[in-house]
N, C-alpha and C positions, 0 to 999 in steps of 0.2 A: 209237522213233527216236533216243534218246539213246543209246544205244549208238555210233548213227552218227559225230554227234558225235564221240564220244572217241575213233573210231578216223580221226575228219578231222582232228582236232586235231595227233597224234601221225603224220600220214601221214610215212612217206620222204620226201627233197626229189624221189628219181626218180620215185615213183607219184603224186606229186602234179602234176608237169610232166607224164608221160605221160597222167594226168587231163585234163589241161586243156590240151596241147597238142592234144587227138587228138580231142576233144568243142567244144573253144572257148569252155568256161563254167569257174566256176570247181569245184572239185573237189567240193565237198560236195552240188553240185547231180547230178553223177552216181553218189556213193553215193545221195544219198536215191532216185534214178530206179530204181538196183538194188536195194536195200531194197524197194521197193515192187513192183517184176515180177520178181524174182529169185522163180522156181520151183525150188529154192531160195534163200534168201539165209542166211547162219549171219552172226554174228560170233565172231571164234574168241579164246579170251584165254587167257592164262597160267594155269596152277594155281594162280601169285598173284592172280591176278585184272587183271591187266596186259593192253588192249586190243590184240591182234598184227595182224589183217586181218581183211577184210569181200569174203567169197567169194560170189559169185553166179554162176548158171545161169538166163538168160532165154533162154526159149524161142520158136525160131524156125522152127519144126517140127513133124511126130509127134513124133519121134525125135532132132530135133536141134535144137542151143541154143551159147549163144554163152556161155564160160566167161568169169569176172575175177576175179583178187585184186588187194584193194589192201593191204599190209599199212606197219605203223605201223614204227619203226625198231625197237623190240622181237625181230619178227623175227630180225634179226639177233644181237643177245644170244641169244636163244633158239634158232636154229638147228637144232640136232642134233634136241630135242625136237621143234622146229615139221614138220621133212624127214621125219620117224618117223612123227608123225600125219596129215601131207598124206596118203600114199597112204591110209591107213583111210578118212580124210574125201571122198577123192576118191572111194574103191567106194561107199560110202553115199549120197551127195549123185547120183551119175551116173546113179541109178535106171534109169528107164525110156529116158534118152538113149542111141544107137548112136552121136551122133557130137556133139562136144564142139570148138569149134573159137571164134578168136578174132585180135586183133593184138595182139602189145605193142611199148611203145619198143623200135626195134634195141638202145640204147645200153644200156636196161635190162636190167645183165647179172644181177644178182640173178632176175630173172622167170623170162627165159632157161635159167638154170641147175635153176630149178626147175620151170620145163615141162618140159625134160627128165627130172627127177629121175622125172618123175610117170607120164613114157613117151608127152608128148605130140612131133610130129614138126615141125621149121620148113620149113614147104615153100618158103616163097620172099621176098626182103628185096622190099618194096614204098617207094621214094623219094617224097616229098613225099605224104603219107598224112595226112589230117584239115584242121584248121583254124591247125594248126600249122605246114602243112606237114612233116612230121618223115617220115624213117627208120621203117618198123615191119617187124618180121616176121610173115607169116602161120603160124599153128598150126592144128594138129587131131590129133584121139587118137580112137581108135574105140574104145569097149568090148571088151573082152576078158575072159576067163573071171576071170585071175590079176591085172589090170592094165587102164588105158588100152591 
């Protein structure tokens, strides 16, 4: 669980507010919750060894499960690299799920960008969503042969 940690510590300011806007606790209480029912849970880091995000799939289903990343600002430095391995990470980790779906913050346009990257779909903005009340959009990606 020290992993968790360092990847709470170094969170975005955005995935920490959509943490805890959207839960109502503070952030580190919902990695440890995906840490621990994440089917899977990975934390992903640098070739430097630099903690980037903490990816989970809990399952809510046979077949289907409710995806999250929270990644640390890292990410962003890292980029090109992180956008290259997501899809790998995502055929691998998707195993036996058909269907992969979730919210994140509207405003969080980094998430955004990379559900898409990943070939996930935003089916529709949801206003006043969680404990925050906030903005979120709804996602989902179906399994496919080459991709979400």
């Amino acid at each position: 669980m020290e992993h968790v940690k360092e990847i709470e510590t170094g969170l975005r300011a955005e995935d920490r507010r959509e943490l805890e806007d959207i839960a109502g606790r503070p952030a580190i209480q919902s990695l440890l919750m995906g840490a621990l029912c994440g089917e899977p849970c990975l934390s992903l880091w640098s070739h430097g060894g630099e903690p980037l995000a903490l990816l989970t799939i809990i399952r809510t289903g046979l077949d289907r499960g409710t995806i999250a990343l929270s990644g640390t600002a890292a990410i962003e430095r890292f980029s090109i690299p992180f956008l290259r391995g997501s899809r790998d990470v995502l055929r691998r980790v998707q195993g036996d799920y058909s269907l992969l779906y979730n919210v994140c913050d509207a405003r969080n346009e980094v998430h955004r960008r990379w559900l898409r990257w990943l070939g996930f779909n935003e089916l529709r903005e949801v206003p006043g969503y969680g404990a925050g009340k906030i903005p979120v959009i709804e996602f989902a990606g179906l399994r496919r042969q080459d991709h979400l």
